[in-house]
C-alpha positions as CSV (number, residue, x, y, z in Angstrom):
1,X,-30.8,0.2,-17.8
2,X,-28.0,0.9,-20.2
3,X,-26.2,3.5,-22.2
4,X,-25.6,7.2,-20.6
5,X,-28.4,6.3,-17.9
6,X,-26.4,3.5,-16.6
7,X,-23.5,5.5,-16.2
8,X,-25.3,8.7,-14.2
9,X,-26.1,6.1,-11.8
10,X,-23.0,4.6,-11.5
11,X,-21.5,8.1,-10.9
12,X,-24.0,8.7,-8.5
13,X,-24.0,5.6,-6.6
14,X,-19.9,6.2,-6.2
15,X,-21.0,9.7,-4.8
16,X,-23.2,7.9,-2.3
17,X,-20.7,5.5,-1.5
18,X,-18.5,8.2,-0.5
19,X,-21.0,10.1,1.5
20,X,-22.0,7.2,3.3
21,X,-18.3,6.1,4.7
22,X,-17.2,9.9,4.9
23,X,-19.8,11.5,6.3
24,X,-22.0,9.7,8.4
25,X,-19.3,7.5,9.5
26,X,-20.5,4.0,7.7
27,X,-18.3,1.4,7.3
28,X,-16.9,0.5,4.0
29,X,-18.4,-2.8,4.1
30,X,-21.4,-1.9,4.8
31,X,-21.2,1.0,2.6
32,X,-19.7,-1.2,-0.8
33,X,-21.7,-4.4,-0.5
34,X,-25.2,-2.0,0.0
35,X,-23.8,0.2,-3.2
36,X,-23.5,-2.7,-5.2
37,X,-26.7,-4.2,-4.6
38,X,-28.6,-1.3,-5.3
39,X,-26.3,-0.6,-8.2
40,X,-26.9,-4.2,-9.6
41,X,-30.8,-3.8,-9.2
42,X,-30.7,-0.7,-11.1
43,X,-28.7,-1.5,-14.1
44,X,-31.2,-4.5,-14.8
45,X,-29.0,-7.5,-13.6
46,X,-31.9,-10.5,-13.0
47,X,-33.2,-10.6,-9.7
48,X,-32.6,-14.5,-9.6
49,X,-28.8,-13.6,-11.1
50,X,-27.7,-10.5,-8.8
51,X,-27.3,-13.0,-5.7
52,X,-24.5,-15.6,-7.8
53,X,-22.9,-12.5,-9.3
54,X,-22.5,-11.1,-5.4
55,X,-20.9,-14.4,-4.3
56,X,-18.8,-14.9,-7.1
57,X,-17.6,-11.1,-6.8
58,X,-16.7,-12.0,-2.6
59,X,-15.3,-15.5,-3.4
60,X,-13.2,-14.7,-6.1
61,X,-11.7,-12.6,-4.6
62,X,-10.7,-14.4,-1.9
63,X,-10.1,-16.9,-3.4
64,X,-7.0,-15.5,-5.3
65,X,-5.8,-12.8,-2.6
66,X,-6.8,-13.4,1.0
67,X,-4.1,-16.1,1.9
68,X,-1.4,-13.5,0.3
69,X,-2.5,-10.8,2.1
70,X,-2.4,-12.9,5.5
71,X,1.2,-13.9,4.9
72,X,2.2,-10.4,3.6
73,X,0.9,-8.9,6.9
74,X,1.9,-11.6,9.1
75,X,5.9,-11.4,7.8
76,X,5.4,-7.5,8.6
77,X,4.3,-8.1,12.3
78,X,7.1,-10.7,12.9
79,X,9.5,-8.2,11.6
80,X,8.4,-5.5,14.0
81,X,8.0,-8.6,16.9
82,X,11.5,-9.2,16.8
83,X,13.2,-6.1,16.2
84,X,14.4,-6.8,12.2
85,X,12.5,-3.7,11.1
86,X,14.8,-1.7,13.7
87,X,17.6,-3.6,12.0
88,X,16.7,-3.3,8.3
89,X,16.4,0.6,9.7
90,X,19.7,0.9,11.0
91,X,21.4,-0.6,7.7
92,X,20.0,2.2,5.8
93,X,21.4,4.9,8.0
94,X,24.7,2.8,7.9
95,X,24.5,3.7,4.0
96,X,23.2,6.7,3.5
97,X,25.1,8.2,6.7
98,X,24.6,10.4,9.4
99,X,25.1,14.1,7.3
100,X,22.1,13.1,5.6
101,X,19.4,12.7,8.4
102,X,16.4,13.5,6.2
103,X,17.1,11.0,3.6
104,X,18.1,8.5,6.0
105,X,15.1,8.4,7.9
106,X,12.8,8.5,4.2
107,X,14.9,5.4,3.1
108,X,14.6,3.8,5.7
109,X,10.6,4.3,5.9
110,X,10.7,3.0,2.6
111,X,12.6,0.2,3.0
112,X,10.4,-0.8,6.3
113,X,7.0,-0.1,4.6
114,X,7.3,-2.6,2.1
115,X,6.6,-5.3,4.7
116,X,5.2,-3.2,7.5
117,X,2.1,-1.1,7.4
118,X,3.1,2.9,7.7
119,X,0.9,3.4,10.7
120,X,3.2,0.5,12.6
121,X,6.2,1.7,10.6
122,X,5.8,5.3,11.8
123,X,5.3,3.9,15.9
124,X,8.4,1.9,15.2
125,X,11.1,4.4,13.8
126,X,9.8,7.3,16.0
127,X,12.4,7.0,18.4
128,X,15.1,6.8,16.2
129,X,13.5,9.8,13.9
130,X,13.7,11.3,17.6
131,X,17.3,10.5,18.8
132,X,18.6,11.8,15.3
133,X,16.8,14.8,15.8
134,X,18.9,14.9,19.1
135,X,21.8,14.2,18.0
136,X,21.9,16.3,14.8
137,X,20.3,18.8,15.4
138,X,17.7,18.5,12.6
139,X,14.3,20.1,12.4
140,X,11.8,17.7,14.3
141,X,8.8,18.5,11.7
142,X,11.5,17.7,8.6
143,X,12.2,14.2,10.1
144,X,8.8,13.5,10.7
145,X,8.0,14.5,7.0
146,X,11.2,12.7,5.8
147,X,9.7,9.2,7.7
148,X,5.9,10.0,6.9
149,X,7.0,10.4,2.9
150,X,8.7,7.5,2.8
151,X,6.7,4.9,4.6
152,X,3.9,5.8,2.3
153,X,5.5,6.0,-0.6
154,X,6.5,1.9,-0.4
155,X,3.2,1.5,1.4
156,X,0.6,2.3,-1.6
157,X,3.5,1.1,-4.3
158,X,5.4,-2.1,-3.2
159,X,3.6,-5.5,-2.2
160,X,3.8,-7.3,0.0
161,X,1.6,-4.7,1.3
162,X,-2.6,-5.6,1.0
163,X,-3.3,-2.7,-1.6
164,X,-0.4,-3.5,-4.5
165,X,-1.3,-6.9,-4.1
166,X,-4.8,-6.2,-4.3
167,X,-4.9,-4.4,-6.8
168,X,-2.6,-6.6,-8.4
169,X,-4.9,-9.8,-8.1
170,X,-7.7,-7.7,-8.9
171,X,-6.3,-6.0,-12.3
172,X,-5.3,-9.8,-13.5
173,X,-1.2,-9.5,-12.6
174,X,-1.4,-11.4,-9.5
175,X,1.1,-13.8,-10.5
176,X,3.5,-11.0,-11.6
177,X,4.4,-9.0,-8.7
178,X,7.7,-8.8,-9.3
179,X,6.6,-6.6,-12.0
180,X,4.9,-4.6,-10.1
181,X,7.7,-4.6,-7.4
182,X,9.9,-3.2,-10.1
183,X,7.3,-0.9,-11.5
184,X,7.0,0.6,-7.5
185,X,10.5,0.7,-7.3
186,X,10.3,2.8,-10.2
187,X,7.5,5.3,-9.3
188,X,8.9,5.9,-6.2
189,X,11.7,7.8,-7.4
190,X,9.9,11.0,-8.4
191,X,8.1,11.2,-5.3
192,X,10.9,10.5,-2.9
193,X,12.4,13.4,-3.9
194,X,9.6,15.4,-4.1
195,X,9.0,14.3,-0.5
196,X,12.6,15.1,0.5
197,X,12.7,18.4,-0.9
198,X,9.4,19.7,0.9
199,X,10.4,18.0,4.0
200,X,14.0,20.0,4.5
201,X,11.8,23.3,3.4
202,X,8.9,22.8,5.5
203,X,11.2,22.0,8.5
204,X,12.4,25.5,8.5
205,X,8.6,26.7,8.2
206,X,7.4,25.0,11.2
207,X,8.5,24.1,14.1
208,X,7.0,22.4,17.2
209,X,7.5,23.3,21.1
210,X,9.0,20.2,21.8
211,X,12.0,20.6,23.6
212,X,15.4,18.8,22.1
213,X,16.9,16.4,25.3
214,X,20.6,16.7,25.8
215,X,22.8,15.3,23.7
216,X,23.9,13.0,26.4
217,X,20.8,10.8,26.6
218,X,20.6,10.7,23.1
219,X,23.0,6.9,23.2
220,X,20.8,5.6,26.5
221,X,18.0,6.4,24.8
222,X,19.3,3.8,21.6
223,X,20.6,1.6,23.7
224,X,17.2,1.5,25.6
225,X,15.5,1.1,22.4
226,X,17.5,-2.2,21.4
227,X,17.0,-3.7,24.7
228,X,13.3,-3.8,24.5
229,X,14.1,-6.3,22.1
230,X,16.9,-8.1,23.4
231,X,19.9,-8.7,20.4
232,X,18.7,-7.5,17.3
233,X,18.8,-9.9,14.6
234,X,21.6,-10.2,11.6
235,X,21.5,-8.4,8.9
236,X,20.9,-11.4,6.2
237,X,18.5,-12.7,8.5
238,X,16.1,-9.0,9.1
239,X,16.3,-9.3,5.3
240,X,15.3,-13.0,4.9
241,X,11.5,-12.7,5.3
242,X,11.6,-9.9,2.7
243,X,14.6,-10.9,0.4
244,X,13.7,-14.6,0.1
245,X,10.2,-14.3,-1.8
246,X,11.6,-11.5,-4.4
247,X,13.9,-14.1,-5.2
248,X,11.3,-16.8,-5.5
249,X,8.8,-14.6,-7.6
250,X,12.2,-13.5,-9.6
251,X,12.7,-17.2,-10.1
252,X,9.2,-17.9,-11.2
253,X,9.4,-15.0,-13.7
254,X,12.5,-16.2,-15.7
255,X,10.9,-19.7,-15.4
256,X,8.4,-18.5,-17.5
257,X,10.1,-16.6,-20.0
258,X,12.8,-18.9,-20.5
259,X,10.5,-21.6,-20.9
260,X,11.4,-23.7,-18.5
261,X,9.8,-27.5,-18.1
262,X,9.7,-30.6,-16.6
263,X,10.6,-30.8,-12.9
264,X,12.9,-27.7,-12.6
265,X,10.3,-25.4,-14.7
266,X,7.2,-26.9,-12.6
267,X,9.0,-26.3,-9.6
268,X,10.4,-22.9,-10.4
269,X,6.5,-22.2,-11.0
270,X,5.6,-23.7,-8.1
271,X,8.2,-21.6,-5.7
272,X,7.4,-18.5,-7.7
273,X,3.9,-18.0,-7.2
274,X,3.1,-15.4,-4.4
275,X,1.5,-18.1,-2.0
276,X,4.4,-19.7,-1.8
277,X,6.8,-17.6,-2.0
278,X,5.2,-15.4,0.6
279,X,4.9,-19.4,3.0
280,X,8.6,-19.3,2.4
281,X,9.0,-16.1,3.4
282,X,7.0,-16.7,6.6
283,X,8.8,-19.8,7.3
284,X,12.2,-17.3,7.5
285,X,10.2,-15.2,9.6
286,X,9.4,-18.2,12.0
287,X,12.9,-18.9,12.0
288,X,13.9,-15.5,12.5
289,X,11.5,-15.6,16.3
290,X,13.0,-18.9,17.1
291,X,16.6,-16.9,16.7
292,X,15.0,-14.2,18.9
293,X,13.8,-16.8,21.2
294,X,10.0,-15.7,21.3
295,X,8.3,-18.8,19.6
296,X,5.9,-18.3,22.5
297,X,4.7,-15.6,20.9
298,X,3.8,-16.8,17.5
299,X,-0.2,-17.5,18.1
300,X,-0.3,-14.5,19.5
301,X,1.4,-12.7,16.7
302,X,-0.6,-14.5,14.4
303,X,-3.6,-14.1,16.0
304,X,-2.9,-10.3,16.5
305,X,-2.4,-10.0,12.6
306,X,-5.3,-11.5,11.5
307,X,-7.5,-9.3,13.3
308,X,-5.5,-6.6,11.8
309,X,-5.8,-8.3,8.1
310,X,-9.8,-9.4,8.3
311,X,-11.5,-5.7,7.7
312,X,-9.1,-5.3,4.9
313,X,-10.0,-8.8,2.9
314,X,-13.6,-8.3,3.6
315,X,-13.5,-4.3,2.5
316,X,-10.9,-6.2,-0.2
317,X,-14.0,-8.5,-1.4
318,X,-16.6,-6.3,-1.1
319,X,-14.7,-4.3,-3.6
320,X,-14.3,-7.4,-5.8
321,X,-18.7,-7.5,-5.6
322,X,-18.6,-3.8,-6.9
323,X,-16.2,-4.7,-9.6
324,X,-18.3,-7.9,-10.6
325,X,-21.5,-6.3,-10.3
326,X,-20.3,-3.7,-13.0
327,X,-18.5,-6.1,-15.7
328,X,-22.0,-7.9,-15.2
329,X,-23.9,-4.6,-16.2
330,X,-24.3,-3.6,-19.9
331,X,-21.5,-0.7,-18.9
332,X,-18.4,-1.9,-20.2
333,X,-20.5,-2.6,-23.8
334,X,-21.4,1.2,-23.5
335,X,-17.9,2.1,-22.8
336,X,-16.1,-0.1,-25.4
337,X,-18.4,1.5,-27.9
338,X,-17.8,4.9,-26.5
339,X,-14.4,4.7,-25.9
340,X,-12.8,7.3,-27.5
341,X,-13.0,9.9,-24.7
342,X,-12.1,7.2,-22.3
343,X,-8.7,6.9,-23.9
344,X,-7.7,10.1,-23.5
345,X,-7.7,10.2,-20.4
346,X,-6.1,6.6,-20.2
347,X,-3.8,6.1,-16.8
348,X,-4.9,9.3,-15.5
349,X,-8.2,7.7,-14.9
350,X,-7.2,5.8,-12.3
351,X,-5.3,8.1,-10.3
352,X,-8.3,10.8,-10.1
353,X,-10.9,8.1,-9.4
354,X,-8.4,6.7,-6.6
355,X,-8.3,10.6,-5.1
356,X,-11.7,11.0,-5.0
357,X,-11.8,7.7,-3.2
358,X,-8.9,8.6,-0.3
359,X,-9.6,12.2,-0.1
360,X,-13.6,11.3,0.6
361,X,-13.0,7.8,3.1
362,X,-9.5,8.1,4.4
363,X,-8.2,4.9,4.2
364,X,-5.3,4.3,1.4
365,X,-6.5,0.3,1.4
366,X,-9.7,1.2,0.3
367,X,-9.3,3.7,-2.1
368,X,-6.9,1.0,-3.6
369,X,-9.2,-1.8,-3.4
370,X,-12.5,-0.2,-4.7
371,X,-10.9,1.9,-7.6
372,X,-8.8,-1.7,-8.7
373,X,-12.9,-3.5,-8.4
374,X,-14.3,-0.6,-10.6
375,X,-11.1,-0.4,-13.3
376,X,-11.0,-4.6,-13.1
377,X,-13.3,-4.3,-16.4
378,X,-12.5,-1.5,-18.4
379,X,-9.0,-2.2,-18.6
380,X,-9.5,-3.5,-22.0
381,X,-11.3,-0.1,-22.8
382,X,-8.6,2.1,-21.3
383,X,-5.6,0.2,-23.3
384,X,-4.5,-0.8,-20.0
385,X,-4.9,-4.6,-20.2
386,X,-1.0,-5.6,-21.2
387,X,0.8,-6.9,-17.9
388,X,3.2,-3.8,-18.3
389,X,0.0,-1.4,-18.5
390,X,-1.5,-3.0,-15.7
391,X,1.2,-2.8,-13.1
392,X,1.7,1.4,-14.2
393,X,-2.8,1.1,-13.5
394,X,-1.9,-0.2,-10.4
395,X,1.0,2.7,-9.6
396,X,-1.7,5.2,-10.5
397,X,-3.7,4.0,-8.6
398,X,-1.3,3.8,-5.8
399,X,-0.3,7.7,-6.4
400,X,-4.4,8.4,-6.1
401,X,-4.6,6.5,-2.7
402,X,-2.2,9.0,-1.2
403,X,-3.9,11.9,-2.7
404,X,-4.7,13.7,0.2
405,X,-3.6,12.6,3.3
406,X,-5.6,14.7,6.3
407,X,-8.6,14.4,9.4
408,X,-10.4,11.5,8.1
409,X,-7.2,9.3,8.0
410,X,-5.9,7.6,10.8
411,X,-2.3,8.1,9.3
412,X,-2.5,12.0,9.7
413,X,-3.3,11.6,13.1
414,X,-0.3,8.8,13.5
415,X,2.3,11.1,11.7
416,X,0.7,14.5,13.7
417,X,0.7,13.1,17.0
418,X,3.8,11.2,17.2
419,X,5.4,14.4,15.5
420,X,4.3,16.4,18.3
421,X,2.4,18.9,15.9
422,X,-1.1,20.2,15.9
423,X,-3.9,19.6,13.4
424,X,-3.5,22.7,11.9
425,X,0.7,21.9,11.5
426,X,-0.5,18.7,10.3
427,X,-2.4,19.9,7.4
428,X,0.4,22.4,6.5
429,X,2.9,19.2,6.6
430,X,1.3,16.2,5.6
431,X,-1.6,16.8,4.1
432,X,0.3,19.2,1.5
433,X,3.0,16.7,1.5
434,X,1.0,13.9,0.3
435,X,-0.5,16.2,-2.2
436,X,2.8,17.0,-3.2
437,X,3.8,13.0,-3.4
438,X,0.3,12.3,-5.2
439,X,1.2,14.7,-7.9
440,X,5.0,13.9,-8.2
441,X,4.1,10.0,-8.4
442,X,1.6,10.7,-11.7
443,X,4.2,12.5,-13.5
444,X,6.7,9.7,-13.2
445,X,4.2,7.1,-13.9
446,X,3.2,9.3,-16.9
447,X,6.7,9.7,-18.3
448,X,6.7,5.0,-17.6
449,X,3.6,4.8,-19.7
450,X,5.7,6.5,-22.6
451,X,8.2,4.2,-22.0
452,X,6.1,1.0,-21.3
């Protein structure tokens, strides 16, 4: 099959794809890896070929991202383990200050995001968001918008997070992410604004029936909090496991443009590759529990994570067999003689396909993952395929996978519940306000791609 054909059945088998995680509750690896055979026998792919191409879609893909993922997720659950995501969260208030509530509690939900997923992130600065809403005085529902904005705002942007790094791998920039570190830096701007700005005016909209404690419990209840996890570690070392590999990768990047060679380039390359930067980073982690005294607690922390990470690499892969399964079709021929209309639309393209995706399924990972498989070949067509162009593809897609935010997602009921609000105050906060983030994201990485 080829030609406009092909591409009705594509379309379609995306719509069943969709229907079949969001509606009658399939899983997404179930759901992809099904999709993608059927997809692969109906755009002609040899029967004796479609079994290689499915393997080499799931291998490659691991191949080149699962051990990065692993280590990304594993530094995140040793900084929450010890406490350093409680420190790294105090040092932002310490800047920002305390006549600033909202945008303290956004930065520093950014700030913890990056290594921490925003479902953990939100369970670990809820008391604080709460004891600031004590002892300020703040609206409860603003805070909670304030924190839900910026954890997922660093979560869909910034590796180490599984979805930038991803869709990094995936899009061919896997050995840049400091580029696309500095490109999320970048297009979070606009949206943690945005996010700011609707969260003081929708704090004076809504309001839940929790009651505020007195004032005077508001230190216990601190002091409480830091004693679950004993002393709370440094400030250099919270930022170590987070700090070190940005320097590493920042190394390896000016390695390679400088031209570096012999023993200090090959080892500059070597240090700057995310594997081993992230293995460094780990190691500072490690050190950072043996500070903390709770080395005991490494297998299980490790063990803990992985369980966590293995749905996302295989849902990961599976999305590398879609992505395979179409650059092995005669698609991307169709499209690259068709691909006028296709540019027009240029980095737009992936942020709608990456809404559909998140609105239909939920999950911010997968609508990341998939939409990455299914641009993986047409970046060429798009004009996407420079590294700069790539890492905005990947922000749009990032903007996409927060475009809409509501029941199917286990974040919404995360942010809702620990916010003390009801479904119905859930859609009018964060459902609108990841709409609100989706949208303000695209216009900044619109206004990049004029730049870059």
């Amino acid at each position: 099959m080829t030609g406009l054909p092909l591409i009705i059945v594509f379309v379609l088998a995306i719509v069943v794809m969709i229907v079949a995680i969001s509606k009658y509750k399939i899983h997404p690896f179930i759901s992809i890896m099904t999709v993608s055979l059927l997809l692969a026998l109906l755009a002609g792919i040899s029967l004796t070929e479609i079994p290689g191409v499915i393997g080499a879609g799931f291998s490659g893909t691991f191949s080149s991202i699962g051990i990065v993922i692993i280590l990304g997720a594993l530094i995140g659950s040793i900084l929450e383990k010890t406490g350093a995501a409680l420190k790294l969260a105090d040092m932002v208030i310490k800047i920002v200050g305390k006549k600033n509530p909202e945008l303290a509690m956004e930065l520093m939900g950014w700030v913890v995001s990056i290594p921490v997923f925003c479902d953990s992130g939100f369970v670990i600065l809820d008391p604080i968001r709460r004891a600031l809403v004590r002892r300020t005085g703040t609206s409860s529902v603003a805070m909670t918008v304030a924190l839900s904005a910026g954890l997922y705002i660093s979560h869909v942007f910034i590796p180490p997070t599984p979805g930038p790094i991803a869709a990094a791998n995936t899009l061919g920039i896997g050995d840049n992410l400091l580029l696309v570190m500095g490109m999320g830096v970048l297009a979070s701007i606009l949206p943690l604004i945005a996010g700011l700005f609707y969260a003081k005016y929708i704090g004076k909209k809504v309001k839940t029936d929790a009651e505020l404690a007195p004032s005077g419990e508001v230190a216990k209840t601190y002091e409480e909090l830091v004693a679950e996890y004993g002393k709370l570690p440094g400030g250099a070392n919270a930022l170590a496991p987070i700090l070190v590999p940005i320097a590493l990768m920042a190394l390896g990047s000016i390695s390679s443009m400088a031209g570096w060679s012999g023993l200090l380039g090959d080892l500059c390359t070597f240090l700057g590759k995310p594997i081993i930067a992230l293995a460094v980073g780990t190691v500072f982690g490690v050190i950072q529990l043996g500070t903390a005294k709770k080395m005991g607690e490494f297998y299980t922390i490790t063990n803990d994570t992985l369980k966590t990470v293995g749905p996302i690499l295989f849902v990961t892969a599976a999305g590398g067999v879609l992505g395979k399964v179409i650059a092995s079709s005669d698609m991307v021929n169709y499209i690259t003689t068709n691909a006028g209309a296709l540019e027009t639309v240029g980095i737009l393209f992936p942020f709608l396909l990456a809404a559909i995706l998140k609105s239909a399924q939920g999950s911010s990972t997968v609508a990341i993952t998939t939409t990455a498989g299914i641009l993986a070949p047409l970046m060429g067509t798009l004009g996407l395929d420079t590294p700069a162009k790539a890492a905005l593809t990947v922000m749009a897609i990032g903007a996409g996978a927060m475009t809409v935010s509501h029941a199917n997602d286990s974040y919404f009921w995360v942010v809702t519940n620990f916010g003390e609000m009801t479904p119905d105050q859930g859609y009018k906060t964060q459902t609108v306000m990841t709409l609100i983030l989706g949208i303000a994201s695209m216009v900044g990485i619109f206004i990049l791609s004029l730049i870059f």
